[in-house]
N, C-alpha and C positions, 0 to 999 in steps of 0.2 A: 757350595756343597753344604748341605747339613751336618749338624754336629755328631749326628751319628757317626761313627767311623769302625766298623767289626763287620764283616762280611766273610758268606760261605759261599764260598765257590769249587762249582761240582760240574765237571766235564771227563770225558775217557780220554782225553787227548795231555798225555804227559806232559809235552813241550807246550802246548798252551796254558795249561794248568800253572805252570811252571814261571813263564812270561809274566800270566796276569797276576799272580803274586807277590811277583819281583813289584809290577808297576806298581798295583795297587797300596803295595808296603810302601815304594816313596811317597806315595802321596798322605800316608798316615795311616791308613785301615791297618787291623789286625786280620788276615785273614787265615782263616782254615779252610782245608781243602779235601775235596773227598773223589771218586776216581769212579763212582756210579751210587744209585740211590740209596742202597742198604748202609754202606758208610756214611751216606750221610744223614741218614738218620739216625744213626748210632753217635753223630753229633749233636744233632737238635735236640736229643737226652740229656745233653750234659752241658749247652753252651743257648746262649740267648743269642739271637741275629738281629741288625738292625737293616741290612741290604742282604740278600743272595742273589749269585746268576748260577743260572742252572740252564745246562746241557739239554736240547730236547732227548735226542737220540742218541743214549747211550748203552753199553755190556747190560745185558738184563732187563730191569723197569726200566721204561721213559721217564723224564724228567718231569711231566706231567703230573704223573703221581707225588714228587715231591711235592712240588706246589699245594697241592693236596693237603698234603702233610704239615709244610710249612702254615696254609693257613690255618688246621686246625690248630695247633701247637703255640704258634706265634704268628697272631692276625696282623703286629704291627707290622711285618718285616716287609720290607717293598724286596719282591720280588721281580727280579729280571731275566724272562725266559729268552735264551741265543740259541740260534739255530742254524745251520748249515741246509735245512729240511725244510725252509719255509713254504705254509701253505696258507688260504685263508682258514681253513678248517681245523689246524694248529695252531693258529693265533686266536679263534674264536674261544677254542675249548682251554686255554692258557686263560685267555681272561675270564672263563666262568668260572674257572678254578680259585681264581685270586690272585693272578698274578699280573704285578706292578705298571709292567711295560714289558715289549715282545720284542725282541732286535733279530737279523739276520744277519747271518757270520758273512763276511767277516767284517767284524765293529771295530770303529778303534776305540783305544779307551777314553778319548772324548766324549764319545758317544752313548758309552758303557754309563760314565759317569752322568750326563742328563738324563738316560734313563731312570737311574735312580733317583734323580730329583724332579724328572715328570712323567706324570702317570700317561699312559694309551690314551689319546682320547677319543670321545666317542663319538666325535665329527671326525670320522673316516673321508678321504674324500676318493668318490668314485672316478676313475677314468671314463675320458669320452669315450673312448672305443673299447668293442668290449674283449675281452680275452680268446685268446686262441681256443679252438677245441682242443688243441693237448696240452694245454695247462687246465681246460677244465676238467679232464681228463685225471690230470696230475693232480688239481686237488681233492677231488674225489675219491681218489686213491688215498691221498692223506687221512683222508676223514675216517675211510672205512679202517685203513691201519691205525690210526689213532682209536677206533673204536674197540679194535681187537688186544690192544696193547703191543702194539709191534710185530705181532706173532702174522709172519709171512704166510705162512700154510692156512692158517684161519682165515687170512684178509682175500686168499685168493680162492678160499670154497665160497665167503660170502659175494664176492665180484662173480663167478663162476669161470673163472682163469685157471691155467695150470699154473703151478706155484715159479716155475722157468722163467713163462710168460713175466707176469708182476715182476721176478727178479727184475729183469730185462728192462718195463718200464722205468724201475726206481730208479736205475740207474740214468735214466735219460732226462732230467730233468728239462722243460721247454724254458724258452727265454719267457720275460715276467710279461708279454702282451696276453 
């Protein structure tokens, strides 16, 4: 692990929020913690980062916009986007943003930790077979909600779905073929 050791970590989930701080404190980080975007920005005012993992879909802004944030603010900080919501069209738009490396939940913090010491790289590799239509489906879906900023009712005028419909989708996520 690099010397770096101070990271923010920003998720809606109390009890995870809660875990990763414990672990991450044995291992030496100082970390701060925020509960959705505006708090944590009202960090990155006041506090320099050398790692963050950030929440995709949380209360409010997406975690997207952090990243955003984060790299205006502080370009060094390797950021690490986690998500419970993985799509490719979230993982695309994560790293145009600037961020580090992309994980889906649930990570252990093994994992959490090489993120942070290696970046996404951009020899992706393609599967031989190609994906279902309801994951293409699904991340399509990602894309245009990622596009709207999370806002269901926007994401299902631009689809031309009733807003129910799309509930119903997100909820179904397909297995990752």
């Amino acid at each position: 692990m690099a010397d770096e050791r101070n990271c923010l970590l920003v998720d809606d989930d109390p009890v995870f929020v809660e875990v990763m701080e414990r672990a991450l404190s044995k291992r030496g980080f100082t970390v701060l913690t925020a509960h959705n975007v505006d708090a944590a920005e009202q960090l990155l005012h006041r506090h320099r980062f050398d790692n963050a993992l950030v929440d995709l879909k949380m209360e409010g802004r997406s975690g997207l916009a952090l990243i955003e944030q984060l790299q205006a603010r502080q370009p060094d900080c390797r950021t690490v986007m986690l998500t419970g919501y993985s799509s490719i069209a979230t993982a695309v738009e994560a790293m145009r943003l600037g961020a580090y490396n992309y994980l889906c939940k649930p990570a252990s913090l093994k994992e959490i930790l090489a993120a942070f010491d290696n970046p996404t790289s951009a020899n992706v590799e393609i599967p031989d077979n190609p994906p279902s239509v309801e994951r293409v489906e699904w991340e399509h879906i990602q894309k245009v909600l990622a596009e709207n900023d999370g806002n269901v009712s926007a994401t299902a005028r631009a689809l031309g779905m009733h807003r129910r419909t799309l509930q119903r989708k997100l909820l179904k996520k397909p297995v990752r073929q």
